[in-house]
KOLGU-4560 file (N, C-alpha, C; in nm, 3 decimals, padded with zeros to 5 digits):
<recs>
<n_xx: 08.712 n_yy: 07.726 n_zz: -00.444 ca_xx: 08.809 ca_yy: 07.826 ca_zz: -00.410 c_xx: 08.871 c_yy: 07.879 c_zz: -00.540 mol: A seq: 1 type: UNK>
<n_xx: 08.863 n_yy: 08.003 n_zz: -00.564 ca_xx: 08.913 ca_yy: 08.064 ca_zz: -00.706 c_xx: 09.076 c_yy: 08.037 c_zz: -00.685 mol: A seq: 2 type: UNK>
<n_xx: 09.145 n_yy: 08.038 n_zz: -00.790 ca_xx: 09.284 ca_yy: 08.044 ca_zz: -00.811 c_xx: 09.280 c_yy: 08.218 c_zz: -00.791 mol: A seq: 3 type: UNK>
<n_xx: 09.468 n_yy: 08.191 n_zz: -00.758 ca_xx: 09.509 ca_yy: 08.321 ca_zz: -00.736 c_xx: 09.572 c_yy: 08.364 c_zz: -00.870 mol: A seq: 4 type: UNK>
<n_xx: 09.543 n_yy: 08.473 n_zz: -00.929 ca_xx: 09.625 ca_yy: 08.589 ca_zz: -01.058 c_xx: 09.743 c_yy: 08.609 c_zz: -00.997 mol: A seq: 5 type: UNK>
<n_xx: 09.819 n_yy: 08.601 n_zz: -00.880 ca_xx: 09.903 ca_yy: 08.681 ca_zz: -00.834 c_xx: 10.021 c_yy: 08.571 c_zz: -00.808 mol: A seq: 6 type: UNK>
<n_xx: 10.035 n_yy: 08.459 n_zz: -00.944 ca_xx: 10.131 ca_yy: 08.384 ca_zz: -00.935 c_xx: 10.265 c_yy: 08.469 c_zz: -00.990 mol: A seq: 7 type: UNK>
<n_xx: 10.364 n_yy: 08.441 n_zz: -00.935 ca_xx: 10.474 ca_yy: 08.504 ca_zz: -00.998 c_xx: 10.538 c_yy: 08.430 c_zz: -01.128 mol: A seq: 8 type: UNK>
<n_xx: 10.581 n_yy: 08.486 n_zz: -01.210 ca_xx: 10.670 ca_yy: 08.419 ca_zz: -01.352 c_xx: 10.746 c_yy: 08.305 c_zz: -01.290 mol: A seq: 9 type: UNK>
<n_xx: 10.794 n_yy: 08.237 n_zz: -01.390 ca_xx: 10.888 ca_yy: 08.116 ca_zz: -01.382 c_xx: 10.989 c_yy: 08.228 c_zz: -01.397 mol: A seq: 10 type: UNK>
<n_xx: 11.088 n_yy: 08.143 n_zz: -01.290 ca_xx: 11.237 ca_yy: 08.253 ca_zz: -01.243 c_xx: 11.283 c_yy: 08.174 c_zz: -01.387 mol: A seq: 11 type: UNK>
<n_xx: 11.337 n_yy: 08.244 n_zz: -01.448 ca_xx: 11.477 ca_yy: 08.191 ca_zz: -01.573 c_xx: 11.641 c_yy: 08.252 c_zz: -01.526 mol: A seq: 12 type: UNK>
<n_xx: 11.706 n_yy: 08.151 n_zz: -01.518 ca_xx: 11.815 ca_yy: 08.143 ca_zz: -01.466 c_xx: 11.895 c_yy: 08.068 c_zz: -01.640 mol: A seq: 13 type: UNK>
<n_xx: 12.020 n_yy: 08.204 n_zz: -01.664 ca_xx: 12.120 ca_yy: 08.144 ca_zz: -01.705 c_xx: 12.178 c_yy: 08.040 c_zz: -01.722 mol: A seq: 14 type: UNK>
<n_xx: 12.236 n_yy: 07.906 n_zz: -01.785 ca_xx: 12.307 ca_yy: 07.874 ca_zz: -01.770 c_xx: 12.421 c_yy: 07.855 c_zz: -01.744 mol: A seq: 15 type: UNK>
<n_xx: 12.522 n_yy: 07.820 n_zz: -01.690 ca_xx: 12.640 ca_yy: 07.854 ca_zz: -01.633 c_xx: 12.731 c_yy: 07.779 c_zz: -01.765 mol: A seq: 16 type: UNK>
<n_xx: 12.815 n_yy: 07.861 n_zz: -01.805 ca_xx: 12.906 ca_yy: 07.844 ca_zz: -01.877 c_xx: 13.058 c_yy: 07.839 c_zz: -01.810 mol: A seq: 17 type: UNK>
<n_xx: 13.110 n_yy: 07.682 n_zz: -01.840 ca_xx: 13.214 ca_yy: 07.665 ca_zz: -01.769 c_xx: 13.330 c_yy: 07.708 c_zz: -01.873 mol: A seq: 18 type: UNK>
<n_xx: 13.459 n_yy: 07.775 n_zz: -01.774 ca_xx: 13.554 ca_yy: 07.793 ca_zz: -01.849 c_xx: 13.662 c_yy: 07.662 c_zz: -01.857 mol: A seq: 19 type: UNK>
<n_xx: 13.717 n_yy: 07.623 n_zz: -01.979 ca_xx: 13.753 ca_yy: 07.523 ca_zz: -02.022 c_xx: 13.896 c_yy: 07.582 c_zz: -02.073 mol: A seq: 20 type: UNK>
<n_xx: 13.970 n_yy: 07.470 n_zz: -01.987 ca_xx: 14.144 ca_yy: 07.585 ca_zz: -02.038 c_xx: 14.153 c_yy: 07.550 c_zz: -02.172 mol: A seq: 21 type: UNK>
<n_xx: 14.246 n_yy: 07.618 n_zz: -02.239 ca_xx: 14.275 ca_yy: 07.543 ca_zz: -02.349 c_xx: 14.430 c_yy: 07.505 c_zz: -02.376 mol: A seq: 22 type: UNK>
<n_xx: 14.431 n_yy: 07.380 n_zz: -02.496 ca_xx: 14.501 ca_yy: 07.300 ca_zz: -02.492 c_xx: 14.596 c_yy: 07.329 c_zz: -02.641 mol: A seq: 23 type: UNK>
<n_xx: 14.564 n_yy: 07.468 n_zz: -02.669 ca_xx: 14.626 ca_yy: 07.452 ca_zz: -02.795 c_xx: 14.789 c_yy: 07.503 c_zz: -02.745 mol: A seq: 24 type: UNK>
<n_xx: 14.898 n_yy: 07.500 n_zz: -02.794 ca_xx: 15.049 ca_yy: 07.528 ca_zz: -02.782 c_xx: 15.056 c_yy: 07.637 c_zz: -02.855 mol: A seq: 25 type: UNK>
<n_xx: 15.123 n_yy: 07.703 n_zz: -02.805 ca_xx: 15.173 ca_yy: 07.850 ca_zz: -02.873 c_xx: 15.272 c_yy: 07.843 c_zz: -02.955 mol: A seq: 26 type: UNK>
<n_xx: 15.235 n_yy: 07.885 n_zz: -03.104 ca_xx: 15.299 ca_yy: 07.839 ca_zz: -03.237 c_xx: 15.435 c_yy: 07.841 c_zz: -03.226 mol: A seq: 27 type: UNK>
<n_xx: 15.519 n_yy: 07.910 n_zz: -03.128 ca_xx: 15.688 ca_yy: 07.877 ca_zz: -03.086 c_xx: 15.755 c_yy: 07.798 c_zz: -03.064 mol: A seq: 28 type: UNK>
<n_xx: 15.663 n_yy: 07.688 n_zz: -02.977 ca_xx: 15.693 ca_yy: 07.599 ca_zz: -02.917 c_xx: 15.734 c_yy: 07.483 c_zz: -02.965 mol: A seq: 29 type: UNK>
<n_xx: 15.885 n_yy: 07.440 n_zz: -02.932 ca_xx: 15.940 ca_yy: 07.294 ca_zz: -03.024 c_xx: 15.862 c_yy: 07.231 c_zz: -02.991 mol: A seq: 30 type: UNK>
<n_xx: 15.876 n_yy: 07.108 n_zz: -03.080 ca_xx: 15.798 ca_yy: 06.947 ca_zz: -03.090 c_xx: 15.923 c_yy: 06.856 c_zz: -03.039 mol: A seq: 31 type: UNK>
<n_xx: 15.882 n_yy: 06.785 n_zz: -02.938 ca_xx: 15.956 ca_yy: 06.668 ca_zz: -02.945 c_xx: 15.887 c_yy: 06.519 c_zz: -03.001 mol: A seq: 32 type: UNK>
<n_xx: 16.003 n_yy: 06.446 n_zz: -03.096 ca_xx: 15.953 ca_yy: 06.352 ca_zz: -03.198 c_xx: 15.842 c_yy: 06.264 c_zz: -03.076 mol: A seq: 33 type: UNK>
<n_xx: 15.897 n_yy: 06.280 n_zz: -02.996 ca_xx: 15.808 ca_yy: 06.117 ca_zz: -02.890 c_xx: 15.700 c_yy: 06.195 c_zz: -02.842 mol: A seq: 34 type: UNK>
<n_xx: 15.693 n_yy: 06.301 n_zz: -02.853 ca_xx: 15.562 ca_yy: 06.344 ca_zz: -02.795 c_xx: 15.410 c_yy: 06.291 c_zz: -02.894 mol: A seq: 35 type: UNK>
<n_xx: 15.497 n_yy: 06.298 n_zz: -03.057 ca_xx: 15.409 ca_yy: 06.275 ca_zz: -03.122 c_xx: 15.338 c_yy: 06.164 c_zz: -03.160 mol: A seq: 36 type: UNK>
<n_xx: 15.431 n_yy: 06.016 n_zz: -03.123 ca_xx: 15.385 ca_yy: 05.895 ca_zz: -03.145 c_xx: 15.263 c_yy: 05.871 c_zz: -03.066 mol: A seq: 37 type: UNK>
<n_xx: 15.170 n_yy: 05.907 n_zz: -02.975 ca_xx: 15.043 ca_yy: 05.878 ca_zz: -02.950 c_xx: 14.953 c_yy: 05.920 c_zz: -03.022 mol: A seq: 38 type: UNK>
<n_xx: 14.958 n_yy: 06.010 n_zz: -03.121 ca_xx: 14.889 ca_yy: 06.084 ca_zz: -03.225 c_xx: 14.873 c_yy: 05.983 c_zz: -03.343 mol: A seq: 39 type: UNK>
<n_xx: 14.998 n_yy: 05.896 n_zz: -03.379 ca_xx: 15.011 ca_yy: 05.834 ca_zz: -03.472 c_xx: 14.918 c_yy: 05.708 c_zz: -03.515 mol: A seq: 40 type: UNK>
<n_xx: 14.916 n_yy: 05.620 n_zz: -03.409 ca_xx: 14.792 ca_yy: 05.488 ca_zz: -03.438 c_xx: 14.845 c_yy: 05.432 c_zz: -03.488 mol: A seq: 41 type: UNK>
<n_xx: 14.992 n_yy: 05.402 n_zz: -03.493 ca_xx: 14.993 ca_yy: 05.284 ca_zz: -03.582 c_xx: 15.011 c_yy: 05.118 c_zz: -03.504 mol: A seq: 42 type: UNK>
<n_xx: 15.018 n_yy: 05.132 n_zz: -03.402 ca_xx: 15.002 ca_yy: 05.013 ca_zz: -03.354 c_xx: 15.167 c_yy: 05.026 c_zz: -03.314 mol: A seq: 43 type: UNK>
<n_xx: 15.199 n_yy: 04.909 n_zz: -03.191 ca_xx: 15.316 ca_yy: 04.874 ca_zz: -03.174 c_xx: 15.349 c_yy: 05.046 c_zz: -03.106 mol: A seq: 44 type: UNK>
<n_xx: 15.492 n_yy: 05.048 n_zz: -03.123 ca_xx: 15.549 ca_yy: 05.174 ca_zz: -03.045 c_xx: 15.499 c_yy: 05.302 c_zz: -03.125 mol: A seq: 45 type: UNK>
<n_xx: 15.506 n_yy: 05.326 n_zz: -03.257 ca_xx: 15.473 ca_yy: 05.440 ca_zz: -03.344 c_xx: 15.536 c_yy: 05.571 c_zz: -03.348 mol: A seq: 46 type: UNK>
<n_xx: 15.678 n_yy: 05.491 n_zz: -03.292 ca_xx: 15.793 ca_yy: 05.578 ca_zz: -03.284 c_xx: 15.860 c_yy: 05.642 c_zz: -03.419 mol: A seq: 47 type: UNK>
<n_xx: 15.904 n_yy: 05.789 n_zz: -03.378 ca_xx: 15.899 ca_yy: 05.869 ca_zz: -03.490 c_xx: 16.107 c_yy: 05.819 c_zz: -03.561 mol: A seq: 48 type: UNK>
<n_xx: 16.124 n_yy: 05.757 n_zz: -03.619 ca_xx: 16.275 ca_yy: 05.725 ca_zz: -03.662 c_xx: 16.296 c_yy: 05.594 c_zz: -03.622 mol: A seq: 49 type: UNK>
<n_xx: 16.191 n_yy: 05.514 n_zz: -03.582 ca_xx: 16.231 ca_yy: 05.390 ca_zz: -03.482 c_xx: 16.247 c_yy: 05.265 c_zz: -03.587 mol: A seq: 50 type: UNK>
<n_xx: 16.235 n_yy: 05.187 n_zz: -03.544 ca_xx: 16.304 ca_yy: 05.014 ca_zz: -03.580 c_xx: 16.187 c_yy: 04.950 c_zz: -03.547 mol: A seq: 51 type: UNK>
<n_xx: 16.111 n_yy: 04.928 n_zz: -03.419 ca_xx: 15.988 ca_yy: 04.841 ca_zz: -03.391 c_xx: 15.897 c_yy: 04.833 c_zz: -03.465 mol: A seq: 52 type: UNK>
<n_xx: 15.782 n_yy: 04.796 n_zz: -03.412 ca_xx: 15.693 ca_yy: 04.740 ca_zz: -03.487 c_xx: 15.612 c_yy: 04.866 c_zz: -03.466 mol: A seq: 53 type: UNK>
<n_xx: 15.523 n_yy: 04.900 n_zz: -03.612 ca_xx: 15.444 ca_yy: 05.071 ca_zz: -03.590 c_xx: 15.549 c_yy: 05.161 c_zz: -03.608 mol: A seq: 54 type: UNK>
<n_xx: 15.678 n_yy: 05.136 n_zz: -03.618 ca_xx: 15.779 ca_yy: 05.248 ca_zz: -03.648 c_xx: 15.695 c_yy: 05.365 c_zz: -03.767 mol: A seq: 55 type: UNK>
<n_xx: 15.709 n_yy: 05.490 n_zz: -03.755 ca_xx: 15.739 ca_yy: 05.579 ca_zz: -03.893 c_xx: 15.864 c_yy: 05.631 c_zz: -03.928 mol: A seq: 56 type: UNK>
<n_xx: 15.896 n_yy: 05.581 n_zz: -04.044 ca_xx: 16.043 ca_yy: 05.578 ca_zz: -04.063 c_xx: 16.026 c_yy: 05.639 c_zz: -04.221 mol: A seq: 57 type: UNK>
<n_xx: 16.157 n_yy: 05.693 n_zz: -04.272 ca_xx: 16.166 ca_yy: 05.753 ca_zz: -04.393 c_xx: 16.181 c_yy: 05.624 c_zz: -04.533 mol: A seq: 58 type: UNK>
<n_xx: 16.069 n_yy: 05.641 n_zz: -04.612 ca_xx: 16.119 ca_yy: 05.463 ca_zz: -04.719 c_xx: 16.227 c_yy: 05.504 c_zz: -04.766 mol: A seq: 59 type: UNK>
<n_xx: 16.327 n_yy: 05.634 n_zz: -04.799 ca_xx: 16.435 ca_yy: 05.603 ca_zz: -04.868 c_xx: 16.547 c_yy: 05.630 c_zz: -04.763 mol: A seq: 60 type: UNK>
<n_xx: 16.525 n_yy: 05.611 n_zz: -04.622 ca_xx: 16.662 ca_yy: 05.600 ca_zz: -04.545 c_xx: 16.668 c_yy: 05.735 c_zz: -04.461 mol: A seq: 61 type: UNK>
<n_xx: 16.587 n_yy: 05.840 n_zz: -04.469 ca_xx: 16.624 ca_yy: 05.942 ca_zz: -04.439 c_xx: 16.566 c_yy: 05.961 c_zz: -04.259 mol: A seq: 62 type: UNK>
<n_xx: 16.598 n_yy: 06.078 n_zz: -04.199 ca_xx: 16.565 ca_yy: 06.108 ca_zz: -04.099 c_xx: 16.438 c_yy: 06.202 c_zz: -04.064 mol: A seq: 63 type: UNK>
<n_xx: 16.320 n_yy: 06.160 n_zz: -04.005 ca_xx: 16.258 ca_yy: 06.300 ca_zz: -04.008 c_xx: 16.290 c_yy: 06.373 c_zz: -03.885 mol: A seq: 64 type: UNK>
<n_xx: 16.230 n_yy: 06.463 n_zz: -03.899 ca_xx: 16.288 ca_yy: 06.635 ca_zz: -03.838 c_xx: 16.171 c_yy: 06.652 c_zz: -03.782 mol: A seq: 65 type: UNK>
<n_xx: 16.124 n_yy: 06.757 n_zz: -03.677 ca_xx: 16.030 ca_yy: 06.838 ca_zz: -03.635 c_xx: 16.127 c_yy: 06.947 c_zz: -03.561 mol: A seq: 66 type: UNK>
<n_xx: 16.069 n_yy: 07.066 n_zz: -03.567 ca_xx: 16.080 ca_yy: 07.228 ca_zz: -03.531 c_xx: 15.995 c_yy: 07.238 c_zz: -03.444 mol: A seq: 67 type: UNK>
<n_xx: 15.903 n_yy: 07.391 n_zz: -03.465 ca_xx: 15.792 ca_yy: 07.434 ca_zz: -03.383 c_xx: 15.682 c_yy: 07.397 c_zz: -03.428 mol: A seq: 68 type: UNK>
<n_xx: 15.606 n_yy: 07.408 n_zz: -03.348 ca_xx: 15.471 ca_yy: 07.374 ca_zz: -03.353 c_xx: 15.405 c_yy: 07.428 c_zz: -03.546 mol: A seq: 69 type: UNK>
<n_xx: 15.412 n_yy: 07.549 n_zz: -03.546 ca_xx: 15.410 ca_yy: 07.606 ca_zz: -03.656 c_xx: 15.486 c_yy: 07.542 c_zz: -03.812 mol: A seq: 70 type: UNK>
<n_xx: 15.572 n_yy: 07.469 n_zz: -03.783 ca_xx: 15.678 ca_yy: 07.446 ca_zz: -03.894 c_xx: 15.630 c_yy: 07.323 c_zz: -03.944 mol: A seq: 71 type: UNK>
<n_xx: 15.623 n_yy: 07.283 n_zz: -04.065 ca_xx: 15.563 ca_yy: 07.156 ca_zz: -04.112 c_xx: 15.676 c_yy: 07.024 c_zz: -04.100 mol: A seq: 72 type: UNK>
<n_xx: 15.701 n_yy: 06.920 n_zz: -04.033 ca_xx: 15.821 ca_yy: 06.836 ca_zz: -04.070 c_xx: 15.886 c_yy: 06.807 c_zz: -04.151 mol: A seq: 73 type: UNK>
<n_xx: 16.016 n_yy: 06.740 n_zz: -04.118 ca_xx: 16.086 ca_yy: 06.762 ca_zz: -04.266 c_xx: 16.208 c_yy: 06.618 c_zz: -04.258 mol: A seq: 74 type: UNK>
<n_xx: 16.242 n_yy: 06.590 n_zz: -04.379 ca_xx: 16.314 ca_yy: 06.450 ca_zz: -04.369 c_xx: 16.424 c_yy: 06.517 c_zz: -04.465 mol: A seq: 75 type: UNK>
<n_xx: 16.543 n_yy: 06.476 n_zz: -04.418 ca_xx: 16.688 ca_yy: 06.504 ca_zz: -04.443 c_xx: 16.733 c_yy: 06.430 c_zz: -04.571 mol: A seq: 76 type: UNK>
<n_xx: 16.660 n_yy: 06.352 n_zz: -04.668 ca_xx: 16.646 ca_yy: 06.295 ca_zz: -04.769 c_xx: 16.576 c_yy: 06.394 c_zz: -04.893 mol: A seq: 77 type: UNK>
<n_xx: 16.534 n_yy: 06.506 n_zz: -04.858 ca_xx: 16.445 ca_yy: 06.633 ca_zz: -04.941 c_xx: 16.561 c_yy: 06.654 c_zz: -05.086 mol: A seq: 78 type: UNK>
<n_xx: 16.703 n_yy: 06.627 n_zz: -05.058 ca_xx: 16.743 ca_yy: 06.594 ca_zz: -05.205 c_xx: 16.703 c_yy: 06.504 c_zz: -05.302 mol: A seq: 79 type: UNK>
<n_xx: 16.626 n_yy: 06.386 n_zz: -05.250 ca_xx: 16.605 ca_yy: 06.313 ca_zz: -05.367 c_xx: 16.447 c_yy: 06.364 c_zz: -05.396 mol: A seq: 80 type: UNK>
<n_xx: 16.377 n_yy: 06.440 n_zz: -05.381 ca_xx: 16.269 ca_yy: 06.505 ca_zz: -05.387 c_xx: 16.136 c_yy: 06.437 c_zz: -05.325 mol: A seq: 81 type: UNK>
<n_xx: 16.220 n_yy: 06.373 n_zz: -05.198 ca_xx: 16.109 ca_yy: 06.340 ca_zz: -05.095 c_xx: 16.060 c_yy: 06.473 c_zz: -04.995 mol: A seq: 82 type: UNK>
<n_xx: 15.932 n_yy: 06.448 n_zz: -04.980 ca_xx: 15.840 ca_yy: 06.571 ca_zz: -04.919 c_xx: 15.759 c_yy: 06.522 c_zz: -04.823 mol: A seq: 83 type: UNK>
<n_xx: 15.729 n_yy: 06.578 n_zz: -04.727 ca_xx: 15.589 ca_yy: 06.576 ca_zz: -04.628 c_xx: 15.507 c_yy: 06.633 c_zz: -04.633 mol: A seq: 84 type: UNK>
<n_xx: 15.419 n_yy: 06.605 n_zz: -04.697 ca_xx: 15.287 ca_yy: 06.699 ca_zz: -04.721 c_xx: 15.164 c_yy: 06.677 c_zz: -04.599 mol: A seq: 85 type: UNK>
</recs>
């Protein structure tokens, strides 16, 4: 029995591209310090001004700060020419 010529093409179908919300914050938006301690890793609480264990705390006494999303942090000790880079 001869084969048939009159096969049709392989159908090609798109892939479906899913939309994926996104997660970035709109550069306005304050920071709160506790939002950030899961970011941190340091073990223990990794609380931002804290006392526990994993604390990030300022070595010469000072307080750190956060603004907006946009704004780099800042520690209230910047007179003795401590910086956050």
């Amino acid at each position: 029995m001869p084969l048939s010529t009159n096969v049709p093409a392989p159908l090609l179908v798109r892939p479906r591209v899913l939309s994926v919300p996104s997660t970035r914050v709109p550069e306005n938006v304050s920071v709160a310090l506790a939002s950030l301690t899961v970011y941190l890793n340091r073990g223990g609480t990794g609380a931002v001004n804290g006392t526990g264990p994993g604390a990030v705390k300022c070595p010469s006494g000072g307080t750190y700060e956060v603004g907006n999303v946009d704004a780099k942090p800042t520690c209230t000790k910047t007179d003795l020419g401590h910086a956050l880079n």
